[in-house]
MMTF fields as JSON, N, C-alpha, C and O atoms, coordinates in Angstrom:
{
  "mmtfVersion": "1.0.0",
  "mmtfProducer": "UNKNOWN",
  "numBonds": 383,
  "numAtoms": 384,
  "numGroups": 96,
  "numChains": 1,
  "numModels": 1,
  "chainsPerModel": [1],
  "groupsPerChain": [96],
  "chainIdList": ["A"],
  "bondAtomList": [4, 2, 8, 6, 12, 10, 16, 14, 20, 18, 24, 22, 28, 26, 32, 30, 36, 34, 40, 38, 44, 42, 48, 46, 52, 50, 56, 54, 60, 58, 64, 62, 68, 66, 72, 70, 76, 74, 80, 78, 84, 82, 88, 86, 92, 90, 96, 94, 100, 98, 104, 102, 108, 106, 112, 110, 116, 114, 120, 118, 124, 122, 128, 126, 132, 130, 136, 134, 140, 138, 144, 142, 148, 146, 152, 150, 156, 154, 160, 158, 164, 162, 168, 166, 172, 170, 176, 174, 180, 178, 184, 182, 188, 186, 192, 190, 196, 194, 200, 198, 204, 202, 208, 206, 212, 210, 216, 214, 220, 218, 224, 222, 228, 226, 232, 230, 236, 234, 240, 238, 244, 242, 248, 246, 252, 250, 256, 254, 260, 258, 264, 262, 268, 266, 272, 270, 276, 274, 280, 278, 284, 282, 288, 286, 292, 290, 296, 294, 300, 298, 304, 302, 308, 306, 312, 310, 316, 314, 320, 318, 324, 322, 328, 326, 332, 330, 336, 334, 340, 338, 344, 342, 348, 346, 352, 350, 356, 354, 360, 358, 364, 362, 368, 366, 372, 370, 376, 374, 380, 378],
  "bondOrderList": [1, 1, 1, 1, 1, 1, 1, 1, 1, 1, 1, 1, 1, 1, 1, 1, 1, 1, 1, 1, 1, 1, 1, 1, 1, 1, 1, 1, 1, 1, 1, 1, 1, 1, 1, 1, 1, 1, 1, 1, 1, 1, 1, 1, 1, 1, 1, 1, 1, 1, 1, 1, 1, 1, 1, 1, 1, 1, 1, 1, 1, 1, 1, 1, 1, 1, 1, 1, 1, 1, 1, 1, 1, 1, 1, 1, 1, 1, 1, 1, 1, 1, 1, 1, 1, 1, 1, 1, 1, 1, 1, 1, 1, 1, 1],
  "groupList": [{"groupName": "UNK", "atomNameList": ["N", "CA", "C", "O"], "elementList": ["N", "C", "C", "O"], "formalChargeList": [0, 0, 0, 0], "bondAtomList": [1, 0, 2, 1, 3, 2], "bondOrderList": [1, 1, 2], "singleLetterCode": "X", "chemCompType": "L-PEPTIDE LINKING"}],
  "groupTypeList": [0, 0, 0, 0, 0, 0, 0, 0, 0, 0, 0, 0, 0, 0, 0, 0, 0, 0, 0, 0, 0, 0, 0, 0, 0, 0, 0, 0, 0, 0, 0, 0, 0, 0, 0, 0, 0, 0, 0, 0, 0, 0, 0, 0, 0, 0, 0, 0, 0, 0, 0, 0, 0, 0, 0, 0, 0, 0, 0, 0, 0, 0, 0, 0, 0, 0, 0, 0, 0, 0, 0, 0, 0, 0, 0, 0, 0, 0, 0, 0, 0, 0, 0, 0, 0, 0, 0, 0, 0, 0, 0, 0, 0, 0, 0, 0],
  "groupIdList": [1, 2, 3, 4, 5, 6, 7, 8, 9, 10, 11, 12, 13, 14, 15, 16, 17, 18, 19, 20, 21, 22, 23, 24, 25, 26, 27, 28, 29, 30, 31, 32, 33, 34, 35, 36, 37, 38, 39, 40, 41, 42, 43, 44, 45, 46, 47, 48, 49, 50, 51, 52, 53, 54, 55, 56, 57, 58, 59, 60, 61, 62, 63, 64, 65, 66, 67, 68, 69, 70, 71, 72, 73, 74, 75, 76, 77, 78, 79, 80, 81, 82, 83, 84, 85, 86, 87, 88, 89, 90, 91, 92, 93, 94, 95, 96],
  "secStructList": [7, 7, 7, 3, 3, 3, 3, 3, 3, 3, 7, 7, 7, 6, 6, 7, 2, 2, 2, 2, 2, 2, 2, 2, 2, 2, 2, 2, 2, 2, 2, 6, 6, 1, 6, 6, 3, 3, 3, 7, 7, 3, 3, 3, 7, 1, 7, 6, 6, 7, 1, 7, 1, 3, 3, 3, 3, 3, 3, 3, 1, 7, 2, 2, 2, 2, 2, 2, 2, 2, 2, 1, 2, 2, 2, 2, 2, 2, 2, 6, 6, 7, 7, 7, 7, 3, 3, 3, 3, 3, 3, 7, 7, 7, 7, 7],
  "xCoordList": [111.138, 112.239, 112.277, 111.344, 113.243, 113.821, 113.882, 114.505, 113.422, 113.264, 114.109, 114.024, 115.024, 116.157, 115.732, 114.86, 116.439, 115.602, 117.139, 118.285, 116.458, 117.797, 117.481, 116.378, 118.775, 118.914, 119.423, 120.432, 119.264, 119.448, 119.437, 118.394, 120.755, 120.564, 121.024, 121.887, 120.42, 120.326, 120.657, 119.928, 121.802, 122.58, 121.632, 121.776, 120.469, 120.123, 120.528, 120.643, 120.643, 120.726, 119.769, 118.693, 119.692, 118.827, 118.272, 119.084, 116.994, 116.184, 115.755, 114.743, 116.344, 115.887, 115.08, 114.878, 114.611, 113.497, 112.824, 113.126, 111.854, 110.754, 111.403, 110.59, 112.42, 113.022, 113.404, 113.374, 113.931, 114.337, 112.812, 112.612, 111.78, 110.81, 110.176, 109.79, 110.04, 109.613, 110.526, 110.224, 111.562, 112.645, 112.387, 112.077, 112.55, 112.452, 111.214, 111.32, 110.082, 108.621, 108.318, 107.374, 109.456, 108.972, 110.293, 109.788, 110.818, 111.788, 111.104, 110.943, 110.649, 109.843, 108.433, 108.197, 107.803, 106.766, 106.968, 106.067, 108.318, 108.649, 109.055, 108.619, 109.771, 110.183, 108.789, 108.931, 107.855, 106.717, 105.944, 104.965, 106.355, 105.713, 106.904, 106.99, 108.059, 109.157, 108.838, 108.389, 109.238, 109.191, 109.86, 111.081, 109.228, 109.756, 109.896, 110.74, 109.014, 109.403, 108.44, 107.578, 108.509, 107.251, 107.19, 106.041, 107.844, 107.705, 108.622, 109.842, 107.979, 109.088, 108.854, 107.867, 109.209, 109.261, 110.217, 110.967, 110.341, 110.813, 111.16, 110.094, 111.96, 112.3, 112.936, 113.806, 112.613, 113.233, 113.967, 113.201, 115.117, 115.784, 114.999, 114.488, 115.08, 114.574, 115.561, 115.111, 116.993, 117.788, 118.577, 119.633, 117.808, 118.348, 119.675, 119.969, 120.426, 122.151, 122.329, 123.503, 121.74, 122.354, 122.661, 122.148, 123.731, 124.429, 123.294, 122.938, 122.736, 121.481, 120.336, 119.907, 119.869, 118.337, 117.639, 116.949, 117.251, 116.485, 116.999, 117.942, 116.22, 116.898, 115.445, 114.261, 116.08, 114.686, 114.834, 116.01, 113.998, 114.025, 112.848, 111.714, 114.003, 112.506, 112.944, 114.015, 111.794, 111.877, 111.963, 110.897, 112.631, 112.674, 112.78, 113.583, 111.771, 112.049, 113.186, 113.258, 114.193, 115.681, 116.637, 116.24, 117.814, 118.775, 118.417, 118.166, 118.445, 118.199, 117.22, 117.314, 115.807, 114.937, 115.449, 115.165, 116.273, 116.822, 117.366, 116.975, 118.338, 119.756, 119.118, 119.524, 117.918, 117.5, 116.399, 116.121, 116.069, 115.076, 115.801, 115.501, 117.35, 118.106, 118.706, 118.984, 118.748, 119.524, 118.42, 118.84, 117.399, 116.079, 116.381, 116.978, 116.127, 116.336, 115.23, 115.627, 114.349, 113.164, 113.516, 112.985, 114.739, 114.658, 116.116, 116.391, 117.064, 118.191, 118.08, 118.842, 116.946, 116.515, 116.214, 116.663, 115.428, 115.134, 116.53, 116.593, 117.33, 118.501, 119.169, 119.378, 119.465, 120.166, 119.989, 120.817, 119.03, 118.291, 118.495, 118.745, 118.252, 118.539, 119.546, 120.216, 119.571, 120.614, 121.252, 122.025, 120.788, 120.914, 122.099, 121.79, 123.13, 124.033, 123.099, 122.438, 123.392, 122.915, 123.923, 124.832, 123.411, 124.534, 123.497, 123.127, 123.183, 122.387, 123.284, 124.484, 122.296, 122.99, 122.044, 121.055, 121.937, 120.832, 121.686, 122.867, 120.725, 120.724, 119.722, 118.757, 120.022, 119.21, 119.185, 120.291, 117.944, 117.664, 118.165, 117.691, 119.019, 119.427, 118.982, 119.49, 118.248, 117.207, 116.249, 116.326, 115.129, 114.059, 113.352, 112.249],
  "yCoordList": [124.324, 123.635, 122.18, 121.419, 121.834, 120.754, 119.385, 119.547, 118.477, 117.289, 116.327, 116.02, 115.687, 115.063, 113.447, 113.022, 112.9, 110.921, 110.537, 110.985, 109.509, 108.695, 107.263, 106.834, 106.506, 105.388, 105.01, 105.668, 103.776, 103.027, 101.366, 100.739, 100.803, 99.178, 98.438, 98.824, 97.403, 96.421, 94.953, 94.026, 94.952, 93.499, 92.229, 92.12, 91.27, 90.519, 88.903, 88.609, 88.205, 86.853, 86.156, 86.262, 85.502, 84.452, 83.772, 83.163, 83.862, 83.049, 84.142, 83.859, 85.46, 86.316, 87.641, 88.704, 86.955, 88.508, 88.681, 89.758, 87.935, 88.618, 88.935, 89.226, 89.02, 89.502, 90.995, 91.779, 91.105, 92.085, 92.795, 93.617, 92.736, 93.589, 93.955, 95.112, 93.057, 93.438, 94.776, 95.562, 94.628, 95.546, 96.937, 98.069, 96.62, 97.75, 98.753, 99.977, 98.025, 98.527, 99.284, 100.037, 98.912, 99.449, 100.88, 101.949, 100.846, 102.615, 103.112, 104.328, 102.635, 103.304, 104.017, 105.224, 103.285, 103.978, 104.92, 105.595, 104.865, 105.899, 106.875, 107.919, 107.219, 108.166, 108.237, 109.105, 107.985, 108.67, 109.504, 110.086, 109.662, 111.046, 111.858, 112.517, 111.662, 112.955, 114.102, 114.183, 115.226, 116.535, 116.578, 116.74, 116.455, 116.647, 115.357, 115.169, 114.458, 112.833, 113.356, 114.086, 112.916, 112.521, 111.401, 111.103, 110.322, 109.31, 107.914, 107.991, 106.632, 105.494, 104.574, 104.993, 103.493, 102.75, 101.671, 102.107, 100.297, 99.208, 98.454, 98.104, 98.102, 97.226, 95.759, 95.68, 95.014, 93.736, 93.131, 92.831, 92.878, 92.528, 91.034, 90.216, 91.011, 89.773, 88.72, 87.626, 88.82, 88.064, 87.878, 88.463, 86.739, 85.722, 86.06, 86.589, 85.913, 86.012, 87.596, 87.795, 88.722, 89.949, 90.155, 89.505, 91.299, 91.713, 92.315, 92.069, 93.246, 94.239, 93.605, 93.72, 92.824, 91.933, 92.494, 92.251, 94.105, 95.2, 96.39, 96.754, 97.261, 98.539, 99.826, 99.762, 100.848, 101.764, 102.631, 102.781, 103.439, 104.561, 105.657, 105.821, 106.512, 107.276, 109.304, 109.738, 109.952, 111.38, 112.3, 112.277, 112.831, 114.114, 115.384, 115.877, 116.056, 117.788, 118.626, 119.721, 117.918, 118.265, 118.006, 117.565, 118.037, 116.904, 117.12, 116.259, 118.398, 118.507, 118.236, 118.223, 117.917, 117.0, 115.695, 115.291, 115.123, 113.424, 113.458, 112.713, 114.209, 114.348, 114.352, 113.54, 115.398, 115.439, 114.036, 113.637, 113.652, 112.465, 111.589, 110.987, 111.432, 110.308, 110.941, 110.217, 111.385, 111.86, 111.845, 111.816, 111.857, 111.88, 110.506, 109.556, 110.453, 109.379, 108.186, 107.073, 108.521, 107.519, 106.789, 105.679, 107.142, 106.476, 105.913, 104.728, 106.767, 105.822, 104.642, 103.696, 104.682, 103.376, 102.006, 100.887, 102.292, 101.038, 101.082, 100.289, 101.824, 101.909, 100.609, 99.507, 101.12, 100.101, 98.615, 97.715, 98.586, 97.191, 96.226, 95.022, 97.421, 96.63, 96.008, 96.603, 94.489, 93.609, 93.238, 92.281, 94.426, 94.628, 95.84, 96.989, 95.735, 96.338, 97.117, 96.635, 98.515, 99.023, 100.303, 100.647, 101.029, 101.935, 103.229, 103.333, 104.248, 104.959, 106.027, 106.214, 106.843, 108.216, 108.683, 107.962, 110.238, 111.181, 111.658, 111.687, 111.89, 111.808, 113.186, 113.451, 114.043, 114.713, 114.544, 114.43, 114.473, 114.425, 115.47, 116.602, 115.063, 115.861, 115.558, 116.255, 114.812, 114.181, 113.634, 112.429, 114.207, 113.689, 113.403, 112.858],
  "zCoordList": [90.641, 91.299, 90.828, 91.084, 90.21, 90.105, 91.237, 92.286, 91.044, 92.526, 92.109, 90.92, 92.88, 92.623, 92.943, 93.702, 92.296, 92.429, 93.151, 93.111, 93.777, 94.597, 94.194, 93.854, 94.299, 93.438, 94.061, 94.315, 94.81, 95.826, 95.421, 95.234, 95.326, 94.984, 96.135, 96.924, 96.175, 97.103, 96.987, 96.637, 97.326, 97.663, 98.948, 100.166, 97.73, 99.091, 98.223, 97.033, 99.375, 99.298, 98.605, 99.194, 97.629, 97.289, 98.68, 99.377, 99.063, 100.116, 101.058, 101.699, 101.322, 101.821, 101.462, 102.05, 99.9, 99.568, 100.7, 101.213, 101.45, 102.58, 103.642, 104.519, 103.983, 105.042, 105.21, 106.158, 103.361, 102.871, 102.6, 103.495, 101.729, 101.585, 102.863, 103.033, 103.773, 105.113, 105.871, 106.769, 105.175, 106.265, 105.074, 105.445, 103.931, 102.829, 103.279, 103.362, 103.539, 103.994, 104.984, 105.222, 105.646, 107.172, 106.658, 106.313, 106.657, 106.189, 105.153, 105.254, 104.211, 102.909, 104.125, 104.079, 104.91, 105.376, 106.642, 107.141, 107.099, 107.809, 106.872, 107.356, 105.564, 104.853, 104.345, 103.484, 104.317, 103.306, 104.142, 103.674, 105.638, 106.151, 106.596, 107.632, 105.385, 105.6, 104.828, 103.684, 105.891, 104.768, 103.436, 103.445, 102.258, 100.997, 100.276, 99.4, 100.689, 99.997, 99.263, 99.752, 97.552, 96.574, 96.446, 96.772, 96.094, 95.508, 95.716, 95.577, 96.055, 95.966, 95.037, 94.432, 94.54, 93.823, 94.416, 95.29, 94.099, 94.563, 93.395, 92.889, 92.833, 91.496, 91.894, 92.761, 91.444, 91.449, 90.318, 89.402, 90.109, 88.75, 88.337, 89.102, 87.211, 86.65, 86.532, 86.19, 86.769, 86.795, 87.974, 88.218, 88.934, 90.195, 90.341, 91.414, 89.646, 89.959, 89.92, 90.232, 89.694, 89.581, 90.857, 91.768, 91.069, 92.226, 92.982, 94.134, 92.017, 92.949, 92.328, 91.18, 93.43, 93.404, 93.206, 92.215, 94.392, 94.354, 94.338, 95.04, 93.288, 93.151, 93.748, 93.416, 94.654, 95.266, 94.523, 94.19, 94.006, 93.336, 93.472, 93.021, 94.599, 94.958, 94.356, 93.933, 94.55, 94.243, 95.59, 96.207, 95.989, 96.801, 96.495, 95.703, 97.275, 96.636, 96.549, 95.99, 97.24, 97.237, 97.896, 98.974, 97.845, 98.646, 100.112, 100.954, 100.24, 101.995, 102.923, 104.15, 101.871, 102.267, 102.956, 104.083, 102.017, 101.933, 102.891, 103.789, 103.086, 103.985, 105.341, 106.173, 105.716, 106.785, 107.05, 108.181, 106.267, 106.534, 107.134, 108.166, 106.14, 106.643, 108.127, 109.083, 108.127, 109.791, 110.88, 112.037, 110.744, 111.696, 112.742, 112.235, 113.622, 115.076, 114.126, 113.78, 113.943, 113.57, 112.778, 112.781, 111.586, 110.202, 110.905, 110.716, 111.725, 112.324, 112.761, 112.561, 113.482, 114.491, 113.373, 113.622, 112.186, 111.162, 110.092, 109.152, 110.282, 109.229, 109.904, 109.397, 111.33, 112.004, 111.893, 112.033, 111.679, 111.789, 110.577, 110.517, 109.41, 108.491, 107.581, 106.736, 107.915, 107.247, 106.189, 106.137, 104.737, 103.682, 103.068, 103.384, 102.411, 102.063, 100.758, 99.838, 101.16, 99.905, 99.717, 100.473, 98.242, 98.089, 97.344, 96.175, 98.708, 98.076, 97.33, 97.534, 96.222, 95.578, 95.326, 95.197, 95.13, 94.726, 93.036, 92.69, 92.515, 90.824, 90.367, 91.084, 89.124, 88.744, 87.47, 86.943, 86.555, 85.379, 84.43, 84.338, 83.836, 82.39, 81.241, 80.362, 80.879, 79.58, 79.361, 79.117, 79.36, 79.208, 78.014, 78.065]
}
């Protein structure tokens, strides 16, 4: 079975990285005891002015893993919270 990556960029303000990794941290460690999470990753662009400061890039065993993680009360409650515009999508590899 094929595991699908989600790609998630993140619109933050110059002056608010720790606000933002603090808030990133706390949903990354509630999704890492979801059924079917493998993997996250956290990227930071090297260029200050880009639109997406931080980009997440994590692996799930399949969309309905994701779908249900994201719908869970637990991960609602820190979604809410957080003050960061992002624009998630799930992606599957066609070239390796």
């Amino acid at each position: 079975m094929q595991t699908v990556i989600l790609i998630n960029p993140f619109e933050v303000p110059a002056g608010r990285e720790e606000e933002f990794l603090k808030a990133w941290q706390e949903a990354a460690e509630q999704l890492r005891h979801a059924t079917g999470f493998v993997s996250t990753r956290l990227h930071e662009s090297l260029d200050p002015q880009a639109k997406f400061r931080f980009v997440n890039v994590a692996e799930w065993e399949s969309p309905q893993h994701f779908q249900a993680a994201m719908r869970s009360e637990a991960f609602q409650q820190i979604a809410r919270k957080m003050p960061f515009a992002g624009s998630p999508a799930l992606y599957r590899v066609v070239v390796e």
